[in-house]
C-alpha positions as CSV (number, residue, x, y, z in Angstrom):
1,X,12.7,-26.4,7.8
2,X,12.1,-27.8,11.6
3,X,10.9,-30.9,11.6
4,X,7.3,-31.9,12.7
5,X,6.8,-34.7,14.9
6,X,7.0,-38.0,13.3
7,X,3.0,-38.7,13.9
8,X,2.2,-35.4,10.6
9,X,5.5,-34.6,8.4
10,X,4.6,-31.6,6.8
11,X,4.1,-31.0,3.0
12,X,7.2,-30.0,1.3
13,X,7.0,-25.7,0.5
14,X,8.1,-28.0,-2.8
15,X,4.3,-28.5,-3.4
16,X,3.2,-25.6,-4.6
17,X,1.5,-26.0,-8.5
18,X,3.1,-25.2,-11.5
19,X,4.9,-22.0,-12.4
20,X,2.1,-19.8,-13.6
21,X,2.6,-20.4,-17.4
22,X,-0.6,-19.5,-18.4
23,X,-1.2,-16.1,-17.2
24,X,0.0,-14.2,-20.5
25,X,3.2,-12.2,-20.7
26,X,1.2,-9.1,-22.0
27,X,2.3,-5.8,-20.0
28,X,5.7,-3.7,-21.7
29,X,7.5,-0.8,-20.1
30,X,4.5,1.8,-20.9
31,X,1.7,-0.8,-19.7
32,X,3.5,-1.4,-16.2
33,X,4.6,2.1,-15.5
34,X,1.1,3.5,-16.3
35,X,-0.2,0.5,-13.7
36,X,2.3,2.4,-11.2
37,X,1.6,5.8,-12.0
38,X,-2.0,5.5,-12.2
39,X,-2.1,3.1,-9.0
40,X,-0.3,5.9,-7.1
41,X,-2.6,9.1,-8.9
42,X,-5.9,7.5,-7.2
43,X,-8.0,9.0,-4.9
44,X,-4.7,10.3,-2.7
45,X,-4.8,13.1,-4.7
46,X,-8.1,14.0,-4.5
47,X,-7.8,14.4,-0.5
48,X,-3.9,13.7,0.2
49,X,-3.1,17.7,0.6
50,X,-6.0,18.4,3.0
51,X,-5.9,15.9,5.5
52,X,-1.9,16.3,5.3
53,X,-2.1,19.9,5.9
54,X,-4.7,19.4,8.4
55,X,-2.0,17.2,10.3
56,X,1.3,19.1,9.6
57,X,0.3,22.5,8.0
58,X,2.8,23.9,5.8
59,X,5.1,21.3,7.2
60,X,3.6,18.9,5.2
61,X,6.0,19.1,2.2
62,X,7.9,17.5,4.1
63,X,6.1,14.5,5.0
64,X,5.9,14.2,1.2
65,X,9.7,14.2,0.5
66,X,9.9,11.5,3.9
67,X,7.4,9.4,2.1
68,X,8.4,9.7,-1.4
69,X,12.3,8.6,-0.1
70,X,11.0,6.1,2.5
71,X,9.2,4.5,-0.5
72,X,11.9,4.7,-2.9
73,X,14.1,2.3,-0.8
74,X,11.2,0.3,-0.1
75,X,10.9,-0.2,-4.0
76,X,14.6,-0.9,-4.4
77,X,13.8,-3.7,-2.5
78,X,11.2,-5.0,-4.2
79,X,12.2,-4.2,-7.7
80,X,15.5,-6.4,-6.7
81,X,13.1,-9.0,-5.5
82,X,10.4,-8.5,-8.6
83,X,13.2,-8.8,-11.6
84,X,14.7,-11.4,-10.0
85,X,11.6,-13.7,-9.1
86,X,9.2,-12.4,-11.6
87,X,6.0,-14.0,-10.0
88,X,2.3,-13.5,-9.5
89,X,1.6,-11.7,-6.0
90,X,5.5,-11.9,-5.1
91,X,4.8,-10.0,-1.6
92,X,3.4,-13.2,-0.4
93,X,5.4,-15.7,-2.6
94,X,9.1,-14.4,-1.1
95,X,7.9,-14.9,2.3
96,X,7.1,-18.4,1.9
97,X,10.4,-19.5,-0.3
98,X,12.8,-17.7,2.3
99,X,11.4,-18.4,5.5
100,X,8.1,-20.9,5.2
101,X,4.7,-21.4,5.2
102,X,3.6,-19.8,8.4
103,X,5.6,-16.2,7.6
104,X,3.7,-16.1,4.1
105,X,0.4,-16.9,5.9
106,X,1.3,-13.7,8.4
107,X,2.2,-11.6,5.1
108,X,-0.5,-12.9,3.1
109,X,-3.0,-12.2,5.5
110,X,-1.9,-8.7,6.1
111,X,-2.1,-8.2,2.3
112,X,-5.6,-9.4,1.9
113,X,-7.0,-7.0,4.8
114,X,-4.7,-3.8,3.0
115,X,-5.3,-4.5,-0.6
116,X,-9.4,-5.2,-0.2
117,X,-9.4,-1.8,2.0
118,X,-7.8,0.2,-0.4
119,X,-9.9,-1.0,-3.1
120,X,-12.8,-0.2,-1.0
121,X,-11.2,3.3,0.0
122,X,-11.1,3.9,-4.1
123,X,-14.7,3.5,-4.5
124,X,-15.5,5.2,-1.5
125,X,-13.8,8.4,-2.6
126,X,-15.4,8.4,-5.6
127,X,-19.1,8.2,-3.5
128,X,-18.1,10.6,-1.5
129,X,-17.2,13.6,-4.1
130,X,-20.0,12.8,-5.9
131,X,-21.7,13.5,-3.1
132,X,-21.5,17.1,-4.1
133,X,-23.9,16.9,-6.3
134,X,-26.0,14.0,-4.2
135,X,-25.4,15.4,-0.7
136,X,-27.3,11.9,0.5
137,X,-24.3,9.6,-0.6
138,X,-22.4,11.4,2.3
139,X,-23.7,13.3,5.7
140,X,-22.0,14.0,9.0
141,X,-18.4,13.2,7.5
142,X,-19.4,9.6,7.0
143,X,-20.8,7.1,4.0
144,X,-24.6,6.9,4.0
145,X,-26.1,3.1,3.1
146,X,-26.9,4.6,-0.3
147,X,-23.4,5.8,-0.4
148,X,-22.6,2.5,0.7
149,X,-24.5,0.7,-2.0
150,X,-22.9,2.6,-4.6
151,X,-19.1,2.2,-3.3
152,X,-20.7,-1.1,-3.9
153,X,-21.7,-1.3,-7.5
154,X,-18.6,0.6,-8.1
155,X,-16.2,-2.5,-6.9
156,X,-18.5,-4.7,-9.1
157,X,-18.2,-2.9,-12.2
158,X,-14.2,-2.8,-12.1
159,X,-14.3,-6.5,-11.2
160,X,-16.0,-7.0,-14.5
161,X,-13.7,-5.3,-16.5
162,X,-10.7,-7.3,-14.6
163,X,-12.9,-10.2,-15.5
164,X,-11.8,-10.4,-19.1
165,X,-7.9,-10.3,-19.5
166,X,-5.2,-8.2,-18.5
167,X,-4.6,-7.3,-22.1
168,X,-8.2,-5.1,-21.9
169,X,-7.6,-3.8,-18.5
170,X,-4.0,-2.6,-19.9
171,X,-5.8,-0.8,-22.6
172,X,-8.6,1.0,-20.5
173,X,-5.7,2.2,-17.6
174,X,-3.3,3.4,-20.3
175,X,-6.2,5.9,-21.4
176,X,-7.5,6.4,-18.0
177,X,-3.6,7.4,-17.1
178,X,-3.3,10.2,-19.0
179,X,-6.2,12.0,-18.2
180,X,-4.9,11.6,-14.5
181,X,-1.9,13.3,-15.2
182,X,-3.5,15.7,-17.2
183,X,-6.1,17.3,-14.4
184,X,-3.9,17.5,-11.8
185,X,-1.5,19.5,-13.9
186,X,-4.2,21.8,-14.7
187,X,-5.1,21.8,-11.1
188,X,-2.1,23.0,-9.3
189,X,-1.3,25.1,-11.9
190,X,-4.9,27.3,-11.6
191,X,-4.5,27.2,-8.3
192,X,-0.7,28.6,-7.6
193,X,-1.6,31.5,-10.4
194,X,-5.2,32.5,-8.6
195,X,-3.4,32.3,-5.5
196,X,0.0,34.0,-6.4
197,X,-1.9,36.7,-7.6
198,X,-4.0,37.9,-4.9
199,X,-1.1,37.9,-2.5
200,X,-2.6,34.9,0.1
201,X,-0.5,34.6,3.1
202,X,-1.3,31.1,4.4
203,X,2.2,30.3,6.2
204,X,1.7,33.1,8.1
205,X,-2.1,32.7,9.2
206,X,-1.5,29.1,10.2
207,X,0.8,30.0,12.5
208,X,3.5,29.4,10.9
209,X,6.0,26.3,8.9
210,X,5.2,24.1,11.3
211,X,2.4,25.0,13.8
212,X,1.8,21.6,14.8
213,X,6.0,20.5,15.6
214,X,8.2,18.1,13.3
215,X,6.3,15.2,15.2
216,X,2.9,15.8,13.6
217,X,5.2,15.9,10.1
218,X,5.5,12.2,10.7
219,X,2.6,11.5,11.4
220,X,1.3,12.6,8.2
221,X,3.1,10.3,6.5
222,X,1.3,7.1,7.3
223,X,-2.3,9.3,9.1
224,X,-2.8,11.6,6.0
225,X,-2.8,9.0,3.2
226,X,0.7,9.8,2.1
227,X,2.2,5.5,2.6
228,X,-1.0,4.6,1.6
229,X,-1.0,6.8,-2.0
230,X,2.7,5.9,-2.7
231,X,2.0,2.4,-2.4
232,X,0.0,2.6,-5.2
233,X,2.8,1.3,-7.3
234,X,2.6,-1.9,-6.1
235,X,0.8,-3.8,-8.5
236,X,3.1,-3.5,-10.7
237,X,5.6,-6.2,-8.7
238,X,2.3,-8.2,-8.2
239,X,1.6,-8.3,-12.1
240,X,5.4,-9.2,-12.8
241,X,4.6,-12.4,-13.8
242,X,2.9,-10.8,-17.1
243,X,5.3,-8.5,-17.7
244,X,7.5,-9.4,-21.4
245,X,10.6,-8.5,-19.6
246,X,10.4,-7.5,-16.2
247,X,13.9,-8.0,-15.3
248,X,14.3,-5.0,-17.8
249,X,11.5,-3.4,-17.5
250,X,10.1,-3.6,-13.7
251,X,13.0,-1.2,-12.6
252,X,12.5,1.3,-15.0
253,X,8.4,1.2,-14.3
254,X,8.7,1.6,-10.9
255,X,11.1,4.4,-10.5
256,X,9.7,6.3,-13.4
257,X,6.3,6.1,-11.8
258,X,7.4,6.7,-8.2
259,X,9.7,9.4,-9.5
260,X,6.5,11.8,-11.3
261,X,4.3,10.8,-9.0
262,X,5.9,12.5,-5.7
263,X,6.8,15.1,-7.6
264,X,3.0,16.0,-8.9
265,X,2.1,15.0,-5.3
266,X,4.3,17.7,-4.3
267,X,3.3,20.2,-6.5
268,X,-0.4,19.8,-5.5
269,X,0.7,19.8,-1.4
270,X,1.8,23.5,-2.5
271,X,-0.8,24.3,-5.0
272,X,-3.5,23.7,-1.9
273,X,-1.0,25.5,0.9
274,X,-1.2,28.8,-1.2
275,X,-5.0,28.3,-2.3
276,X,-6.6,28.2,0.9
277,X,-8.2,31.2,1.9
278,X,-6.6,33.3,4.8
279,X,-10.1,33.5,6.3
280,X,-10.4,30.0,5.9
281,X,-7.1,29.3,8.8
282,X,-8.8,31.9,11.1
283,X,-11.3,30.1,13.5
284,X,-9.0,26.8,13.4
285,X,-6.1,27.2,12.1
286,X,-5.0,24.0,9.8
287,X,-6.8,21.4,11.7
288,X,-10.3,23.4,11.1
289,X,-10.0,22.7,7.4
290,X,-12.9,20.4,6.6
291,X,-13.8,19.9,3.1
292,X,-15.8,16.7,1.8
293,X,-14.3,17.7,-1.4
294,X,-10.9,19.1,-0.8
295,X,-10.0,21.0,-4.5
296,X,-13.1,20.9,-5.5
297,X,-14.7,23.3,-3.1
298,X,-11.3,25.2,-2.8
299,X,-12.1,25.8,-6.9
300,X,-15.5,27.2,-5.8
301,X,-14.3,29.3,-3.1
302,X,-12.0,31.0,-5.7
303,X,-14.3,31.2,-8.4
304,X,-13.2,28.7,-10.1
305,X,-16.3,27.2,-11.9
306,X,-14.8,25.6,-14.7
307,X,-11.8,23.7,-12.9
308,X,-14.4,22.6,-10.1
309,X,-16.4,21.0,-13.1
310,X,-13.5,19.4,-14.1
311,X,-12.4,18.1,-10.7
312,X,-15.7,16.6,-9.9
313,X,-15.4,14.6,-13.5
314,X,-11.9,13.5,-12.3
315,X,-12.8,12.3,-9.1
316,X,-14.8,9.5,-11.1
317,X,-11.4,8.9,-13.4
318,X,-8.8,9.1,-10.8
319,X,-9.9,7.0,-8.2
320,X,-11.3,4.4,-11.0
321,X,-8.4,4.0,-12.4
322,X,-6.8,3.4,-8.7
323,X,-9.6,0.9,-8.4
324,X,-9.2,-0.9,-11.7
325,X,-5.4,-1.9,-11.1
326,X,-5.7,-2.0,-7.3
327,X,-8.4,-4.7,-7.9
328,X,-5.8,-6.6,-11.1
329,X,-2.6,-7.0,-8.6
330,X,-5.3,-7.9,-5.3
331,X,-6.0,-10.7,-7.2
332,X,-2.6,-11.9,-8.2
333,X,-1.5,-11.8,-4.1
334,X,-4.7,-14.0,-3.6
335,X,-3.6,-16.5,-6.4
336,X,-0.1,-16.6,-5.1
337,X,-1.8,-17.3,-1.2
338,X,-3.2,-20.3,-2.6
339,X,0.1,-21.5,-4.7
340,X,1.4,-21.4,-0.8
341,X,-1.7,-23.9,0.4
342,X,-2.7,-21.3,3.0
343,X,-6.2,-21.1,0.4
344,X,-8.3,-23.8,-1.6
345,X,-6.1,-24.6,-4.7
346,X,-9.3,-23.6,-6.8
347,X,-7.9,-20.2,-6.6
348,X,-4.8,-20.9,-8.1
349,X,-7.5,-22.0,-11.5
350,X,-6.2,-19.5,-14.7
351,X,-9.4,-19.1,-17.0
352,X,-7.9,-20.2,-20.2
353,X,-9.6,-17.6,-22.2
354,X,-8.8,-14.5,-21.0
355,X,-5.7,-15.7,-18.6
356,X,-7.3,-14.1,-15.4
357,X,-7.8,-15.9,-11.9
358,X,-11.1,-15.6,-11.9
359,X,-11.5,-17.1,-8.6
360,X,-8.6,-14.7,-6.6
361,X,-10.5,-12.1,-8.3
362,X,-13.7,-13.0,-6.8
363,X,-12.2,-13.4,-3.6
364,X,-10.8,-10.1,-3.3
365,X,-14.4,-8.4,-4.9
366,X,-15.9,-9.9,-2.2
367,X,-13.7,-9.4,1.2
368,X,-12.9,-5.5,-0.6
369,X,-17.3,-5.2,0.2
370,X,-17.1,-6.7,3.7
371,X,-14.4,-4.2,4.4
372,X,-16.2,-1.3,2.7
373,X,-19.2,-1.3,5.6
374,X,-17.4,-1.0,9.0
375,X,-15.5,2.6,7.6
376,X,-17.0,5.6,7.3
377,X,-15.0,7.1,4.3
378,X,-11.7,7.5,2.4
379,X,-9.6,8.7,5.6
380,X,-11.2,6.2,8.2
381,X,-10.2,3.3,5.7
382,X,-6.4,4.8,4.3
383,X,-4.7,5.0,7.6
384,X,-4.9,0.8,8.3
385,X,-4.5,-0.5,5.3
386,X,-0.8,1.8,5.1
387,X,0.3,0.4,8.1
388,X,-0.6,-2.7,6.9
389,X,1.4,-2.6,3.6
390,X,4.0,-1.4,5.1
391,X,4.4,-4.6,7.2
392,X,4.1,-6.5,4.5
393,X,7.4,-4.7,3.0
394,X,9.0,-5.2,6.1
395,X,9.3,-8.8,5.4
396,X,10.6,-8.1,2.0
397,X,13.5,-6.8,3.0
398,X,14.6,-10.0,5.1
399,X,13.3,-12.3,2.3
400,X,15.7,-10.2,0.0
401,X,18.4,-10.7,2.6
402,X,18.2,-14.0,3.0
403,X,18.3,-14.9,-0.1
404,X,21.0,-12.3,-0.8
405,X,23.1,-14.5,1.8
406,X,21.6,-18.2,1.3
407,X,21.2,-18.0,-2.1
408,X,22.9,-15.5,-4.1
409,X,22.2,-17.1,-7.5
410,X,18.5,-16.3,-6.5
411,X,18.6,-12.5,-6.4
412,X,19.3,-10.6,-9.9
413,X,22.1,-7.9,-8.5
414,X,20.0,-5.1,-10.4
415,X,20.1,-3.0,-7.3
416,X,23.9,-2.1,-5.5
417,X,24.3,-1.5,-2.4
418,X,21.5,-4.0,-1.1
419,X,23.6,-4.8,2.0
420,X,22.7,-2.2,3.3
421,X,19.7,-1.0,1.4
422,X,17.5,-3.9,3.0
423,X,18.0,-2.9,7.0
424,X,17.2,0.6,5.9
425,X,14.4,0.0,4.2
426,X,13.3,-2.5,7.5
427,X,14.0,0.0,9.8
428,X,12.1,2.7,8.0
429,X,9.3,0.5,7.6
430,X,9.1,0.3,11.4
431,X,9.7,3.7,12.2
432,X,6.9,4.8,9.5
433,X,4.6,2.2,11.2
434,X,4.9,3.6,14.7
435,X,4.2,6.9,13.5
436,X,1.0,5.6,12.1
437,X,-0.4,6.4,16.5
438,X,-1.3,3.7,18.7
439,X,-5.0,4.5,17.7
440,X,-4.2,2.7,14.6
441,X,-1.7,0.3,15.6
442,X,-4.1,-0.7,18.8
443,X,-6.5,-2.3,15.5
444,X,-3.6,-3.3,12.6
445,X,-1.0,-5.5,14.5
446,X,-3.4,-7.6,16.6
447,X,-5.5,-8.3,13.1
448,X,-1.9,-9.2,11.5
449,X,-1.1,-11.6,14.6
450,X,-4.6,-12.9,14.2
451,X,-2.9,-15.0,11.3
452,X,-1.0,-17.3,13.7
453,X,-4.3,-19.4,15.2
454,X,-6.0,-19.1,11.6
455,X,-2.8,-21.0,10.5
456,X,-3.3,-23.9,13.1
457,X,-6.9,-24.1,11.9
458,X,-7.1,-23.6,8.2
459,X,-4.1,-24.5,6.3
460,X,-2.8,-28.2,5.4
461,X,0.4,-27.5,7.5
462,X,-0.9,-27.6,10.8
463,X,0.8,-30.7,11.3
464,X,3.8,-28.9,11.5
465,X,2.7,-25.8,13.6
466,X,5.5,-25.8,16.2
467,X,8.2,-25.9,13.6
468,X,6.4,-23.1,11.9
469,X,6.0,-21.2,15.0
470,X,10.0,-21.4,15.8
471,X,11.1,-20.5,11.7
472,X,8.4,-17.5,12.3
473,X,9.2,-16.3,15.8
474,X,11.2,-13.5,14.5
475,X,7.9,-11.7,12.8
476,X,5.6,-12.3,15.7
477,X,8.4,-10.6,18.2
478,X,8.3,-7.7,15.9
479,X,4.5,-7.0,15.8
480,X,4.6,-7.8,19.9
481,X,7.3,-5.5,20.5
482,X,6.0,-2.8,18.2
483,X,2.6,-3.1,19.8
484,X,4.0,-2.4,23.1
485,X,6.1,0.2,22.1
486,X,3.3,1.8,20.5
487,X,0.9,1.4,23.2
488,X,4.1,3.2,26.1
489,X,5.3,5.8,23.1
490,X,4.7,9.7,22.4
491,X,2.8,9.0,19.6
492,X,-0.7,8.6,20.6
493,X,0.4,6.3,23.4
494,X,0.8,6.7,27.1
495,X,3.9,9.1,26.9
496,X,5.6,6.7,29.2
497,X,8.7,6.3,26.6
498,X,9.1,9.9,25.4
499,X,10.1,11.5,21.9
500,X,12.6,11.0,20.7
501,X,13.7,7.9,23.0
502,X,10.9,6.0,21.3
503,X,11.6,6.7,17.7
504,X,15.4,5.6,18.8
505,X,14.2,2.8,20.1
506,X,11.9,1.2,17.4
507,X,15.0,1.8,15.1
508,X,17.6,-0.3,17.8
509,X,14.9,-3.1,18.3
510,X,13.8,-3.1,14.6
511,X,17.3,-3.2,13.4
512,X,17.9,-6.3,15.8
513,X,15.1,-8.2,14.7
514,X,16.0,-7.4,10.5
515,X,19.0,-9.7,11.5
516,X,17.4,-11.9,13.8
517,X,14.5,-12.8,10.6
518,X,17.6,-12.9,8.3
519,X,19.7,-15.1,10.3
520,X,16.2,-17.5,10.2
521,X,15.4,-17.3,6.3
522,X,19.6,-18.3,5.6
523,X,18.3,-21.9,8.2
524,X,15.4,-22.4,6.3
525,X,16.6,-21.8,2.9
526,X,19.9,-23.6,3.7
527,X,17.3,-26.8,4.4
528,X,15.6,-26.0,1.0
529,X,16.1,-28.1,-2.3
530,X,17.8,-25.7,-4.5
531,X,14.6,-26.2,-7.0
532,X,12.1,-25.8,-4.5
533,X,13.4,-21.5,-5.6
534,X,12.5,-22.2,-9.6
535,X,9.2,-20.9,-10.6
């Protein structure tokens, strides 16, 4: 680590507390990949198809399969990372081992605004198909302050049953889980044989496989809700520290859930391509679709009573179940925040009852309801907090790296090929982020550098700030250069740097900084004690 001036040494990254031996090893290969599968079958589903066809049209299939493999080496990373260094909220705990304080305040940061906006995103897509039967929770494609207050009450009620052990929140997703694979089974499979049958041809009234060009494809992937679904297998990594054997059984959850997940996501993409009414695509085309309750007024429109019932019930269970683990892993990343010092140690307190942070869950309850006002629904909220996970991955991969390189003992080798596998998956990160459109980006990377002056003024290692600011300078180039990329680029920018020069280009300049924040972490970690890596 660079060393402060003389006047304020800086706390050792040695301080942190005590491995977290008393959250309780409770979760087996079934508990952690129904966390996954259910985290990823939230409310994506629900709305996921529509606002991807709205964007893409029948090319939207393939923003699905860009997604589902983008995520997939994303998860190689982190399952390498997870088995290896099986620790609570280990997207903001990597950061600070491999490359310091100031990097994990950056990450940790970014993970606090995404995680408490998708937990508000969950309740508020469960307001706002309920909304069907109380057309006041939602008017004028926006949440109404009763729709508000329930979103609300919602978050409140799953914190309460996180309050009271990991064991009973385990139970209540595992039965939750099933009934979320078992709807949207039933769902696309209605759908494709109403549609099938009556000879729809959607393709054709849209103006075609891709009406909108490959671009708007991409796009889709982080503006529909597609990053932002898949991500939903995340808190399994952040629950590894409960797991019984997560260097066995991590892997195998995350895959396995990934894995049916894009493939049901698929299915469903199709299912609604097929089911929408010709007549539907004529004023518009795929842009005019507007539903407030995507399959469950496409079952109405086909005359499907009894699967609408059913999809209106779901859209409590789905999204709940979303909302219950969402709000179990948020609260791990906000323990391990304050196991960095960048938060008052009084989060890092374990209840010894029911072996939950209590306080980290509290935390996150409450920023997840100053987050739910500013939005106006499910879509407004979904395409930040995407971009904003997928940042936080991008740093993964160079922790993974330089570790790989500094420390090989500290890596697990579960995963070949990770030479190569971590600049892809950085790369990707970056591309899928610029695609996100500069009207995103203009709000997500100035709140993520926002974290570098909240650093100087809140945490104990200000003292060392200029040290921190050199180890980090790597990350903070990146969101600058992505910014301005954004803000010149083809994709909701000026046009200045034209497609495809600019997607080339994020991939050159992101590939340069990968190895640039690697070359950093192997410094830092090479200045480490070797123990300051056990846990």
């Amino acid at each position: 680590m660079n060393s402060p001036a003389p006047a304020a040494p800086p706390p050792s990254t040695s301080e942190a507390p005590a491995p977290e031996t008393r959250l309780r090893k409770d979760l087996g290969f079934w508990s952690l990949t129904a966390i996954g599968f259910s985290g990823i079958m939230g409310s994506g589903w629900l709305f996921g198809a529509q606002y991807a066809a709205q964007a893409a049209g029948p090319a939207s299939v393939l923003s699905w399969l860009v997604g589902g493999g983008a995520f997939t080496l994303i998860a190689l990373v982190l399952i390498e990372l997870g088995a290896s260094r099986p620790v609570a909220g280990g997207i903001v705990r990597w950061p600070f081992l491999s490359h310091g304080p100031l990097t994990a305040a950056v990450v940790g940061w970014s993970v606090l605004l995404a995680t408490s906006s998708a937990t508000a995103a969950e309740a508020s897509a469960i307001t706002q198909y309920a909304s069907h039967y109380l057309p006041w929770l939602y008017e004028d494609d926006a949440l109404t302050a009763p729709g508000v207050l329930l979103s609300a009450a919602l978050l409140a009620l799953v914190m309460v049953l996180n309050w009271f052990g990991v064991r009973l929140f385990a139970r209540i997703n595992f039965a939750l889980t099933a009934i979320k694979f078992t709807v949207p089974v039933i769902t696309l499979v209605a759908l494709l044989v109403s549609e099938f049958s009556d000879g729809n041809d959607t393709v054709n009234a849209g103006g075609g496989f891709a009406p909108y060009g490959w671009s708007a494809a991409l796009s889709a992937v982080a503006t529909a809700g597609i990053i932002y679904t898949i991500n939903g297998f995340a808190p399994t990594i952040d629950l590894a520290a409960e797991a019984k054997d997560p260097r066995r059984d991590i892997p195998r959850a995350v895959l396995t859930a990934i894995g049916l997940a894009v493939l049901l996501y698929l299915g469903l993409q199709l299912a609604f391509l097929f089911a929408v009414p010709e007549g539907t695509l004529a004023a518009g085309g795929w842009h005019g679709i507007d539903f407030s309750s995507p399959f469950g007024e496409l079952a109405l429109l086909l005359n499907l009573g009894w699967l609408a019932a059913l999809l209106y019930a779901d859209a409590v269970v789905s999204p709940g179940g979303a909302l219950l683990v969402g709000i179990a892993g948020n609260s791990r990343v906000t323990y391990a925040m304050a196991r960095n010092g960048v938060l008052p140690q009084s989060v890092t307190q374990v209840h010894s009852g029911s072996g939950v942070p209590r306080a980290a869950l509290l935390v996150n309850f409450l920023l997840a309801l100053v987050l739910l006002a500013p939005f106006d629904g499910w879509q407004d909220i979904i395409g930040v907090a995407g971009s904003l996970f997928l940042l936080n991955y991008s740093v993964a991969a160079v922790s993974a790296a330089a570790f790989r390189r500094a420390r090989p003992d500290a890596v697990s080798g579960w995963v070949p090929g990770m030479r190569w596998i971590t600049p892809l998956s950085f790369v990707v990160s970056a591309e899928i982020i610029y695609w996100s459109e500069w009207e995103k980006l203009s709000v997500v990377l100035p709140l993520a550098v926002l974290a570098v002056p909240l650093f100087a003024l809140v945490t104990k290692y200000r003292g060392a700030y200029l040290g921190q600011l050199r180890q980090s300078a790597w990350l903070i180039t990146y969101l600058v250069v992505l910014f301005a990329i954004s803000a010149l680029g083809g994709f909701g920018g000026t046009g200045l740097i034209p497609a495809p020069v600019d997607t080339a280009l994020v991939a050159v300049v992101a590939l340069l900084i990968y190895f640039w924040g690697a070359r950093s972490g192997v410094r830092h970690l090479a200045g480490s004690e070797a123990d300051e890596l056990a846990e």
